[in-house]
C-alpha positions in Angstrom: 109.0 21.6 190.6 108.5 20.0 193.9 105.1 19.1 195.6 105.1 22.3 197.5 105.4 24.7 195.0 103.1 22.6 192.7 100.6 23.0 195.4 100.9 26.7 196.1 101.0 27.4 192.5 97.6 25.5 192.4 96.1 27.1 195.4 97.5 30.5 194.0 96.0 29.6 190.7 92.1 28.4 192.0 91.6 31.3 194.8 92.5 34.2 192.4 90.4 32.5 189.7 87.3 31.8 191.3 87.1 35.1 193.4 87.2 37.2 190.4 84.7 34.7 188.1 82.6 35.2 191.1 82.9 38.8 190.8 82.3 38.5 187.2 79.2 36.5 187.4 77.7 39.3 189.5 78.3 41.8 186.8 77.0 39.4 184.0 73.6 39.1 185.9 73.4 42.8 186.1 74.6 43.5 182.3 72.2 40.6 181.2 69.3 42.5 183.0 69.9 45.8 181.7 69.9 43.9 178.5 66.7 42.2 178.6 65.3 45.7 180.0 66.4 47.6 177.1 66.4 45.9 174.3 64.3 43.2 174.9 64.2 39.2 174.8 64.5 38.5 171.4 67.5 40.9 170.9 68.9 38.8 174.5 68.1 35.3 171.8 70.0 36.9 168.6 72.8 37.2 170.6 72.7 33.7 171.9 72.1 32.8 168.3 75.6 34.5 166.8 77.5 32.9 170.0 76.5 29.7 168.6 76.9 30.2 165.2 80.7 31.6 165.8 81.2 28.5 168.0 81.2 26.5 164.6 83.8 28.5 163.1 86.2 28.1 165.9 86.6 24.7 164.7 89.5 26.0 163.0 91.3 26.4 166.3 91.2 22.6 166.1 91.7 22.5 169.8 95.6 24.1 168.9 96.0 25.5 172.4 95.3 22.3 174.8 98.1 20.6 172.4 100.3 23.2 172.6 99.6 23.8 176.5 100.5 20.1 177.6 103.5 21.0 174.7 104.6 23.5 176.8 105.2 21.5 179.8 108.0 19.6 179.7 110.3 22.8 178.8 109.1 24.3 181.3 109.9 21.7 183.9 113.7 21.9 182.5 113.8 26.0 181.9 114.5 25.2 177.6 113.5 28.2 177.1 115.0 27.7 173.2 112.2 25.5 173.1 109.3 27.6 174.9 109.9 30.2 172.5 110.0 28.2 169.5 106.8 26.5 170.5 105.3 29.7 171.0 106.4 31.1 167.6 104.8 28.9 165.9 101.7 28.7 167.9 101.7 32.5 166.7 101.9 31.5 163.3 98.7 29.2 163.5 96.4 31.8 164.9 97.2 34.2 162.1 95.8 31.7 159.9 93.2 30.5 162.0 91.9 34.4 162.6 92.1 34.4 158.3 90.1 31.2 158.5 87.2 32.4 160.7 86.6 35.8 159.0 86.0 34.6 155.5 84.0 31.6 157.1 82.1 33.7 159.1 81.6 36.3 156.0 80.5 33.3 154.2 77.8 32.2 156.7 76.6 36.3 157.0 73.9 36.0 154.1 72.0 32.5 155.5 71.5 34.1 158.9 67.4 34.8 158.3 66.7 31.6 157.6 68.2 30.3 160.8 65.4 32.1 162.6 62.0 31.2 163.0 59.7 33.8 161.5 62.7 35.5 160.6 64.3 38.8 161.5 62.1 41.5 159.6 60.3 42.4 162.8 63.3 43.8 164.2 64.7 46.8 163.9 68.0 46.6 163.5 70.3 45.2 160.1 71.2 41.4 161.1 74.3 40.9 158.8 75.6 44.0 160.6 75.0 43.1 163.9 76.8 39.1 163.0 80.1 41.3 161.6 80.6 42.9 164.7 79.8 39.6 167.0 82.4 38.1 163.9 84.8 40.9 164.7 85.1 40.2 168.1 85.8 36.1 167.3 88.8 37.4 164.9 90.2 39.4 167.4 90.5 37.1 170.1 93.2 34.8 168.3 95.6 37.9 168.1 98.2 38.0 170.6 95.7 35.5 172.8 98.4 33.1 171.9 100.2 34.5 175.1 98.1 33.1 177.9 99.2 29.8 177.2 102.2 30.5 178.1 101.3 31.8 181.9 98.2 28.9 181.9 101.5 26.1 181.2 103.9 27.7 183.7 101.5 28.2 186.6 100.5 31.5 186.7 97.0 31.2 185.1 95.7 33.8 188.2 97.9 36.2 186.2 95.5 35.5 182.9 92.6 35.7 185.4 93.0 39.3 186.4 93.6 40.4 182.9 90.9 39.0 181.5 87.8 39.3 184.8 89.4 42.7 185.1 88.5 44.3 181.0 85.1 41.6 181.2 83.9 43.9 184.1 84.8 47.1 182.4 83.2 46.4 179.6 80.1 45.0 181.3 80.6 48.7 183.2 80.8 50.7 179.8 78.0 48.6 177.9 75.5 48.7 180.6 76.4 52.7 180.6 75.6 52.7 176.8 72.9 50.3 176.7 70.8 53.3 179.1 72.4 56.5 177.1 71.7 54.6 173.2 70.0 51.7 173.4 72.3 50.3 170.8 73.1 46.8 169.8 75.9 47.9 167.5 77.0 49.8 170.1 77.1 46.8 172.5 78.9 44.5 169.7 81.4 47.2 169.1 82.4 47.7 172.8 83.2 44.1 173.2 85.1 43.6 170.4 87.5 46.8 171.6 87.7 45.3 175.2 89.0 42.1 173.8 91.7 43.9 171.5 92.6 46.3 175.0 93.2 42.7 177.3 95.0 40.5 174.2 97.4 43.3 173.9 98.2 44.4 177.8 98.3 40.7 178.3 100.9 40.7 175.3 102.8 43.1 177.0 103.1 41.4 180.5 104.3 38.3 178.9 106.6 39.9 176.6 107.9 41.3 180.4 108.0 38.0 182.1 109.7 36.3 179.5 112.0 38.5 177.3 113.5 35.0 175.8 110.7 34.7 173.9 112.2 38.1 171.6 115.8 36.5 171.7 114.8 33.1 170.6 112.2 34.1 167.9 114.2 31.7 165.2 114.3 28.8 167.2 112.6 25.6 165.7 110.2 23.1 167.4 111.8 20.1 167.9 111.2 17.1 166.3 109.6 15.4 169.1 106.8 18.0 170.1 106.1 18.3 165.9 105.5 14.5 166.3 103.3 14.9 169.2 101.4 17.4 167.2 101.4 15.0 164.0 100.1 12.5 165.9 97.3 14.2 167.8 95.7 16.3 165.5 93.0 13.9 164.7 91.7 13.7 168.4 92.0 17.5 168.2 90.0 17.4 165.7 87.7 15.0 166.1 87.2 16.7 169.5 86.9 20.0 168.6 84.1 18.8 165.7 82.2 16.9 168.7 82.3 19.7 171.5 81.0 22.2 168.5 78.1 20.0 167.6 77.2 18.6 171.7 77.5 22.5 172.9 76.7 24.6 169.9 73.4 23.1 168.2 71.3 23.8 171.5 70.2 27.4 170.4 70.0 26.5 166.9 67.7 24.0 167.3 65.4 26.5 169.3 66.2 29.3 167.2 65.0 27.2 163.8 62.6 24.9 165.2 60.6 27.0 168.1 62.0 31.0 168.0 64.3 33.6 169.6 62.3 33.8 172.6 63.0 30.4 173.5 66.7 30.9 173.0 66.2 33.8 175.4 64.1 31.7 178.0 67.4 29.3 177.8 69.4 31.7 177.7 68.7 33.0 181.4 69.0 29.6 182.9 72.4 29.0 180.8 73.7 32.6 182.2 73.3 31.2 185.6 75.0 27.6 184.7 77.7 28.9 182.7 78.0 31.5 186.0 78.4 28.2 188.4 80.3 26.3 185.8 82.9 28.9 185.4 83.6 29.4 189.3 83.6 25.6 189.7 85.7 25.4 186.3 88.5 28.2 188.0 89.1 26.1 191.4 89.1 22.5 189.6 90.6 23.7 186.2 93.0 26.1 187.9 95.0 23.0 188.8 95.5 21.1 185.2 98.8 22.9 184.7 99.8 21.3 188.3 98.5 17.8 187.5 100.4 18.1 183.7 103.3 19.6 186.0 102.8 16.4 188.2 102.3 13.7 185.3 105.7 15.2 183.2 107.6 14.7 186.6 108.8 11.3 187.7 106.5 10.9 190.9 105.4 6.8 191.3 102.3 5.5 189.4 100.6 5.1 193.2 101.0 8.9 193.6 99.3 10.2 190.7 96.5 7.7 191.1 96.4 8.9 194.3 96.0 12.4 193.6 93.8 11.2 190.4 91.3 9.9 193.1 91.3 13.0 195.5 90.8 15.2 192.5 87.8 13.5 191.4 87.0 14.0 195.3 86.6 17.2 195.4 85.4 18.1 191.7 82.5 15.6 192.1 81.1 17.0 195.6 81.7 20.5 194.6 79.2 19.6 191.5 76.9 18.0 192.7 76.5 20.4 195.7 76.4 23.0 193.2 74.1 21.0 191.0 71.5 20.6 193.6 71.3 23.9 194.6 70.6 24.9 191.4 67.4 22.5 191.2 66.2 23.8 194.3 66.8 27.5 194.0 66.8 28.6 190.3 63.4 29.0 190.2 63.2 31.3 193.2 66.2 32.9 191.8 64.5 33.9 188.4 61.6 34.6 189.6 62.8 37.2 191.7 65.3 38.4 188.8 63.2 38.3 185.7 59.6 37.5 187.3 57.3 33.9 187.1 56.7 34.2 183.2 60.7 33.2 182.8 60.4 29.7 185.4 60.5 26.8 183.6 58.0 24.3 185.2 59.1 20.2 186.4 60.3 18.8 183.0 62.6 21.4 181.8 64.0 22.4 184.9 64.5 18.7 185.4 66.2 17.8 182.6 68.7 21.3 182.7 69.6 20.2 186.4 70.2 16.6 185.6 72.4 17.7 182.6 74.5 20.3 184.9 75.4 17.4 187.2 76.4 14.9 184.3 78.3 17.9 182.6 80.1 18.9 185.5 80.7 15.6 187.1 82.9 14.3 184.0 85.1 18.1 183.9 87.4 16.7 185.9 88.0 13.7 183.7 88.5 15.9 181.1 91.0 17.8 182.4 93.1 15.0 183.1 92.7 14.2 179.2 94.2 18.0 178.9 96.5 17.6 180.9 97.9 14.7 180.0 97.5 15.5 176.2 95.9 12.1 175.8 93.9 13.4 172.7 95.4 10.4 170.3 93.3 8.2 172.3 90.0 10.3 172.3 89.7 10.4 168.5 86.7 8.8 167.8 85.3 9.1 170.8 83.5 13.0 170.2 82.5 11.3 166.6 80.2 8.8 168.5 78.9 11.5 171.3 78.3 13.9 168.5 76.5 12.1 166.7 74.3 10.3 169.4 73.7 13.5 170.6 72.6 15.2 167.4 70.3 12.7 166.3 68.7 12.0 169.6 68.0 16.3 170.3 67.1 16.6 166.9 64.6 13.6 166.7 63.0 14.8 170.2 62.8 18.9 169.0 61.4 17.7 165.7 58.5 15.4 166.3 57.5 15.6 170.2 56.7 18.9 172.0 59.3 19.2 174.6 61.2 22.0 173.1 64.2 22.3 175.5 64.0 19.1 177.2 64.0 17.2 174.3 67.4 19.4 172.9 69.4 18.1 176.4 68.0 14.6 176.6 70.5 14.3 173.5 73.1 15.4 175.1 72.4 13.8 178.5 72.1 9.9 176.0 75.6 11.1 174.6 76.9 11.6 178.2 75.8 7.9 179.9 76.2 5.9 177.1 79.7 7.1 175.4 81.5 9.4 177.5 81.4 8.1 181.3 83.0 5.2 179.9 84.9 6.0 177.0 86.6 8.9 179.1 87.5 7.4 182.1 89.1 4.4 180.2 91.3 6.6 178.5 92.3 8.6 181.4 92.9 5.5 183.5 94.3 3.4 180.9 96.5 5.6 179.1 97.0 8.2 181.7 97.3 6.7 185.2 97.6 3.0 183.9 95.6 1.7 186.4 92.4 -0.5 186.3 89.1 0.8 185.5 86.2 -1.1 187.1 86.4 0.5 190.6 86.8 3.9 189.3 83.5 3.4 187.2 81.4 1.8 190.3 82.6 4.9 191.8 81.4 7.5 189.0 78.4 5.4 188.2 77.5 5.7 191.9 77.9 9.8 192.1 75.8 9.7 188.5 72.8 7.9 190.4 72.6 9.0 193.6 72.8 13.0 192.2 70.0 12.1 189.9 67.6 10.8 192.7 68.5 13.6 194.8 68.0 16.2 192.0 64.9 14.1 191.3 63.6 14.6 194.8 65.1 18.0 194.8 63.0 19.7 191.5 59.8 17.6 192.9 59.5 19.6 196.2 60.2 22.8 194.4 56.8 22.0 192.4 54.9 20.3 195.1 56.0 23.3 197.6 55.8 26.4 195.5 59.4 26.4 195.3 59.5 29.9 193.8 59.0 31.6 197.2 61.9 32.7 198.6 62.3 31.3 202.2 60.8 27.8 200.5 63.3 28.1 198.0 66.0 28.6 200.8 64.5 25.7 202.8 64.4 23.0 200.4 67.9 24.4 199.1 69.4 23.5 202.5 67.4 20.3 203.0 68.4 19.4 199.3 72.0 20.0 200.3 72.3 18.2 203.2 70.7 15.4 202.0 73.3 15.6 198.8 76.4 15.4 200.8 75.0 12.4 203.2 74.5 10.4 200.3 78.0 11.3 199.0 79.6 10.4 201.6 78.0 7.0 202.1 78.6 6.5 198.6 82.3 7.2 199.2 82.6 4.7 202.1 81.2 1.8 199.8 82.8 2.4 196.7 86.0 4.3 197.1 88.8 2.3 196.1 90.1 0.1 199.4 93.7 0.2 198.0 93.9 3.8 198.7 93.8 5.8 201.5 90.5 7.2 202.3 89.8 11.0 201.4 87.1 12.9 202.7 86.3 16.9 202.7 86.5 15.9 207.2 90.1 15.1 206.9 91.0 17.6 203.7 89.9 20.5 206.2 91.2 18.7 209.7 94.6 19.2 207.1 94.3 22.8 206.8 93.8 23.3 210.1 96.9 21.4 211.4 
C-alpha cells in the first residue's frame, strides 16, 4: 500500500472512530445517570465489581487477537488470501475454546462473590450469583463471531468495526435507560446487554462474510509454518502480558470492594466513566492508526522513515494527552458536581493522584501500540511480570495499612509505570522495532512525564485554592491550565526533540493541511 492510501485509510479510520466514541460517551453519561438515579450507588459498584472480576477470566484470550492482528498483516499487503482465511479459521477455532474456558471459570468463581464484598451483599435486594451469570453471559458471547473484526481492524477498515459496534452500544444504552424507568431491573439491564452484543457479533459476521467471500472458499486452508512459529514463539509475552494488564487494570475495584465497600467502587467508578470516556476518543484517533504503522513497518520503507514517523506519532499522542489530561484536573470537579452533585468530588489527594495517573497511562499508549503493531510481544515477556507485581504489592500495601483508599490503589500503578514501563517499553519498541538508539527518545518522554506532572500539580492546586467546582472558575483555570500545558510542551519539544530529525510541531502539522 503506498503512503497515500496508508494515510487516508488512517484518517478514514481516526475521524469515523472518534466521532462516534464521542457520541457514545454522551450516551454513557446519560445511561450511567439514569443508573445511579434508579437503582442506586451500590448497584452502579456491583457492576464495576463483575467488570473486574470477568476481566480475570479473559486471560484466556491470552492476548490471541493482537498476535493474530500483526499476523494478518503481511497477507494482506500481498492479497494471500489462502492465508487470511486460514489464519482466520483457526483464530475461530481458539475462541470456541476460549468462550468454553470463561464460562466454566466464571461458573466456578459464581459462589465466592459475597465474600469479595465488604459487609456483603444481604442488604440488597436482588440474587448476586444471578446478576454475575448474566454479566458472565454477556463475556461468553462476545468471543462468538467477534473473531471477524480483526479481520477489518488488519486491513484498514477499523471505522467499519466502529459503526457496528458505537451504533448497537447506543441502542442499547437507548433500550436500557427505557427499561431501567419502566422496571427498575438489574436483570433486565444484564440481559439487554448481553442480546445487543450477540445482535453486533452477528451483523458484523455478516458484513465480513460480504467483504470477503474467500474466507468461505478457503475454509481448509492451513496456517503456514511461519505465522504458527510466530505464534509459538510469542505466546509467552502474550501471556505474560495479558496476566500483567489483568492484575495493573483489574485489582483497582477489588481492592475497594474488599477492603473499603461498593460505594467506593461507585465513587471511582464516576471518575473512571469520564477517563475511560477521554481515553476511548483519544484511543480511536491514535489507535485508529496501528494497522497503518503495522501496514508501514511490514513494508520496505527506510529505517529513517519509520523513525521518522515513530517520532511524529509520539508527537501528537503525547500533546493530545496531556491536553486532555490537564483538562481533566481542572474541570472534573466542576463537571461532577454539576452531574452527580459536591458529595461525589473527590478533594486534592485523590483527584491528584487519578489525574497524574491519566497522563502516565495515556502518555505510554502510543508506545504500546507500536509494540502491537509491530507484534514485538517476544520481547515484552517479562516485562508485565515486573509491573504487575510492583504494582500489586505497592496498592495493596498502601489500601491495607494507611488510609488513602483510592490514592493509595493508583500510587501502585503510577510506581509500576516510572520505574518499569517508561523504560522497559520504549527500549523494546526502539531496539527491536525501529532499531534506533534510545537515550534521546527517553530525555524526550521523561521530559513530557515531568513537566505534565508540575502542570497537573499546579493545575488540581488552584481547583482547591479557587473553589474549582464553580463553573466559570472551573472553565477559567481549565483554559489557563491549558495554555500553560501546551507552552511548556512546546519548549520541551524545542530542547529535547531529537536534532537528527526534522522538527514537527502541531504549527507546521496544520500549516500542512492547509496547503
Amino acid at each position: 500500500m503506498n503512503k497515500l492510501s496508508r494515510t487516508k485509510a488512517a484518517t478514514i479510520n481516526s475521524s469515523v472512530a472518534s466521532t462516534a466514541q464521542l457520541l457514545q460517551l454522551i450516551m454513557q453519561f446519560i445511561s450511567r445517570s439514569v443508573f445511579i438515579n434508579v437503582l442506586g450507588a451500590e448497584f452502579l459498584g456491583l457492576n464495576g465489581l463483575f467488570l473486574n472480576l470477568l476481566g480475570y477470566l479473559n486471560f484466556a484470550e491470552l492476548g490471541l487477537g493482537a498476535a493474530i492482528t500483526f499476523s494478518l498483516f503481511d497477507p494482506l499487503v500481498n492479497d494471500d488470501k489462502r492465508q487470511i482465511a486460514a489464519i482466520m479459521n483457526l483464530f475461530k477455532k481458539w475462541y470456541r475454546y476460549i468462550a468454553l474456558f470463561v464460562l466454566f471459570g466464571g461458573m466456578i468463581l459464581t459462589p465466592f462473590l459475597p465474600h469479595l464484598i465488604n459487609g456483603g451483599v444481604g442488604h440488597l435486594d436482588i440474587n448476586v450469583y444471578i446478576a454475575f451469570l448474566l454479566a458472565l453471559s454477556n463475556t461468553v458471547i462476545s468471543y462468538l463471531l467477534t473473531y471477524k473484526r480483526t479481520l477489518l481492524l488488519a486491513d484498514q477498515k477499523g471505522y467499519i468495526n466502529t459503526l457496528n459496534t458505537v451504533g448497537y452500544n447506543i441502542a442499547g444504552q437507548l433500550l436500557q435507560i427505557a427499561t431501567l424507568y419502566m422496571f427498575k431491573n438489574f436483570y433486565l439491564f444484564l440481559v439487554i446487554q448481553a442480546t445487543i452484543m450477540f445482535m453486533s457479533n452477528y451483523h458484523v459476521s455478516r458484513v465480513v462474510d460480504k467483504l470477503y467471500p474467500y474466507l468461505q472458499e478457503y475454509h481448509q486452508e492451513k496456517v503456514s509454518s511461519k505465522v504458527i512459529g510466530y505464534m509459538k514463539k510469542n505466546i509467552s509475552g502474550m501471556l505474560s502480558a495479558k496476566m500483567g494488564g489483568i492484575i495493573v487494570n483489574g485489582t483497582d475495584n477489588l481492592l475497594l470492594s474488599y477492603y473499603i465497600g461498593l460505594t467506593s467502587v461507585a465513587m471511582f467508578a464516576n471518575y473512571t466513566m469520564i477517563i475511560t470516556g477521554l481515553t476511548q476518543v483519544m484511543g480511536q484517533l491514535i489507535s485508529a492508526v496501528t494497522s497503518s504503522i503495522g501496514n508501514l513497518g511490514a513494508s520496505k520503507e527506510s529505517m529513517k522513515k519509520k523513525e521518522e514517523v515513530f517520532y511524529k506519532y509520539f508527537y501528537i499522542s503525547s500533546l493530545l494527552s496531556i491536553l486532555v489530561a490537564v483538562g481533566f484536573s481542572a474541570f472534573s470537579s466542576t463537571f461532577v458536581t454539576l452531574w452527580l452533585g459536591n458529595k461525589m468530588v473527590y478533594s486534592f489527594m485523590p483527584l491528584l493522584i487519578i489525574s497524574l495517573n491519566f497522563v502516565f497511562q495515556s502518555l505510554r499508549q502510543s508506545i504500546v501500540n507500536y509494540t502491537n503493531a509491530y507484534g514485538l510481544y517476544w520481547y515484552a515477556r517479562w516485562k508485565p511480570i515486573f509491573e504487575s507485581l510492583v504494582n500489586l504489592i505497592v496498592s495493596w500495601t498502601l489500601v491495607k495499612y494507611t488510609d488513602l483508599g483510592i490514592s493509595g490503589v493508583l500510587i501502585g500503578t503510577i510506581t509500576s509505570n516510572l520505574l518499569v514501563n517508561v523504560v522497559w517499553e520504549s527500549w523494546i519498541v526502539l531496539r527491536y522495532g525501529l532499531k534506533t538508539k534510545i537515550r534521546q527518545f527517553l530525555f524526550l518522554y521523561l521530559s513530557y512525564i515531568i513537566s505534565s506532572a508540575v502542570v497537573i500539580f499546579m493545575t488540581v492546586y488552584a481547583v482547591q485554592v479557587f473553589s474549582g467546582q464553580n463553573f466559570f472558575t472551573g472553565v477559567l483555570i481549565a483554559l489557563i491550565a491549558e495554555t500553560i500545558a501546551f507552552i511548556v510542551f512546546w519548549v520541551m519539544n524545542k530542547i529535547f526533540y531529537p536534532k537528527y530529525l526534522q522538527m514537527f510541531s502541531i504549527f507546521s502539522m496544520l500549516q500542512h493541511f492547509k496547503s
